[in-house]
C-alpha positions in Angstrom: -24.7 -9.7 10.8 -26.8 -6.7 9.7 -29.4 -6.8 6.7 -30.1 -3.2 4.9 -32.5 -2.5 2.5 -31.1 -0.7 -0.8 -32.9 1.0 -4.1 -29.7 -0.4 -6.3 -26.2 -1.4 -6.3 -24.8 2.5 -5.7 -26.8 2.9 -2.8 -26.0 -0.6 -1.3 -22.1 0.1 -2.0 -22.6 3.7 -0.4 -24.2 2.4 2.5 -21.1 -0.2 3.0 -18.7 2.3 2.6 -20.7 4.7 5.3 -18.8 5.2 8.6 -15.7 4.5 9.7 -14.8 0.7 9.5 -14.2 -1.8 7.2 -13.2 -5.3 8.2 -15.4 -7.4 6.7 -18.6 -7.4 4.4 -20.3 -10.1 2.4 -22.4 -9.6 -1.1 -24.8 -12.6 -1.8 -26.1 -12.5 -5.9 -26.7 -15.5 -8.1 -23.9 -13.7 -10.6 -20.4 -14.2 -9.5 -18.3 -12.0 -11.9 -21.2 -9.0 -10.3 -20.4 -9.9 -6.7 -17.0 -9.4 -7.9 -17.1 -6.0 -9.3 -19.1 -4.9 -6.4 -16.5 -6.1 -3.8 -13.6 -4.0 -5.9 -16.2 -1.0 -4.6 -16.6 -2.2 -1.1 -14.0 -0.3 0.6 -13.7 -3.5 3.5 -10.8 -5.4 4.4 -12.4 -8.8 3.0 -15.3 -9.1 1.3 -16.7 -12.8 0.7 -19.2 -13.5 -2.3 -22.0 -15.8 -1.2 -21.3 -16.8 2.4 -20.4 -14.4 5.7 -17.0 -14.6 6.7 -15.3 -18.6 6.1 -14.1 -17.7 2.4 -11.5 -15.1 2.7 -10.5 -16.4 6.7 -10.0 -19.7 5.0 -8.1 -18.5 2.4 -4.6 -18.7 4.3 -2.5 -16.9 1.8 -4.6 -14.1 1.1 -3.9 -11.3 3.3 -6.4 -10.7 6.4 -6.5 -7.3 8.0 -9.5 -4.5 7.9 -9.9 -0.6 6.3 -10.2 2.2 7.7 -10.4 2.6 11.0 -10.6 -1.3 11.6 -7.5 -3.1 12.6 -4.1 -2.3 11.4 -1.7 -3.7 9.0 -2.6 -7.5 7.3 -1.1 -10.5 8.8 -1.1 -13.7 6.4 -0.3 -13.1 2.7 2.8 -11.4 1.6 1.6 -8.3 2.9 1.5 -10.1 6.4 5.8 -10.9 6.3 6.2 -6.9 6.2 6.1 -6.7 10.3 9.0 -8.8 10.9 10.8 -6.4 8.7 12.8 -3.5 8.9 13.7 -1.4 6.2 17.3 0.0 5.8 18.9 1.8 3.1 22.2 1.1 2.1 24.2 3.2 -1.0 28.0 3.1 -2.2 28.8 6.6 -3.4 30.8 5.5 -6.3 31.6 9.1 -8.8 31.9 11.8 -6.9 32.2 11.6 -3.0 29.6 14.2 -0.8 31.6 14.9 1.7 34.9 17.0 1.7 38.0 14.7 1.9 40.3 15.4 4.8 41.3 18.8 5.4 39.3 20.6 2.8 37.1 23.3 4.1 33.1 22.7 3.1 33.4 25.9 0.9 36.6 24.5 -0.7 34.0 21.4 -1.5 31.0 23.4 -2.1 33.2 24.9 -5.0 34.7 21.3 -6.5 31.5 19.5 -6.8 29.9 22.4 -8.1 32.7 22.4 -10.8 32.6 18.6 -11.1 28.7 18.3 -11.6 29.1 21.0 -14.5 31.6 18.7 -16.4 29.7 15.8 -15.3 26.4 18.2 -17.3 28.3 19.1 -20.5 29.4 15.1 -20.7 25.9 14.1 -20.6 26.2 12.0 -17.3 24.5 14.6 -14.7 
């Protein structure tokens, strides 16, 4: 753990936020709720009021995982489920269809859902 010295609460936040990681910092005061709003400054993966590091690992549904240029991606917490994942996109195109039906050239298309989204304007549904 390293101790700094600080004139006031900017520069202690600045100095935290110096450089180019940010896994874990910890803010001891005798006010809570100010230890609080000081962490929301801290730009640190976890930030633990009164005590080093045991208070956010402990905290097993909170997501875990560092800033910056410390660690990648959160494991634990709902954040955590995210890399068993993998997104897909799925759509029905239900009005008018994209692509040109069989046999119809793409400027013979082009032209019919250019006329179609006009109608579809002046009804107020495009």
């Amino acid at each position: 753990m390293s101790l700094y010295r600080f004139h006031d609460e900017a520069d202690a936040v600045a100095r935290a936020n110096e450089g180019s990681y940010g896994l874990n910092a910890a803010i001891y005061t005798r006010d809570g709720n100010r230890g609080r709003e000081l962490a929301r400054r801290v730009k640190c993966g976890t930030v633990n009021i009164n005590e080093a590091y045991g208070a956010t690992f402990g905290s097993l549904a909170a997501p875990m995982g560092g800033m910056r240029e410390s660690g990648m991606g959160r494991r634990q917490g709902a954040e955590g489920i995210h890399r068993y994942t993998e997104a897909q996109s799925v759509a029905t195109q239900r009005v008018v269809p994209i692509a040109p039906l069989f046999g119809m050239s793409e400027k013979s298309n082009a032209k019919a859902l250019t006329i179609g989204l006009k109608v579809l304007k002046k009804l107020g549904r495009a």
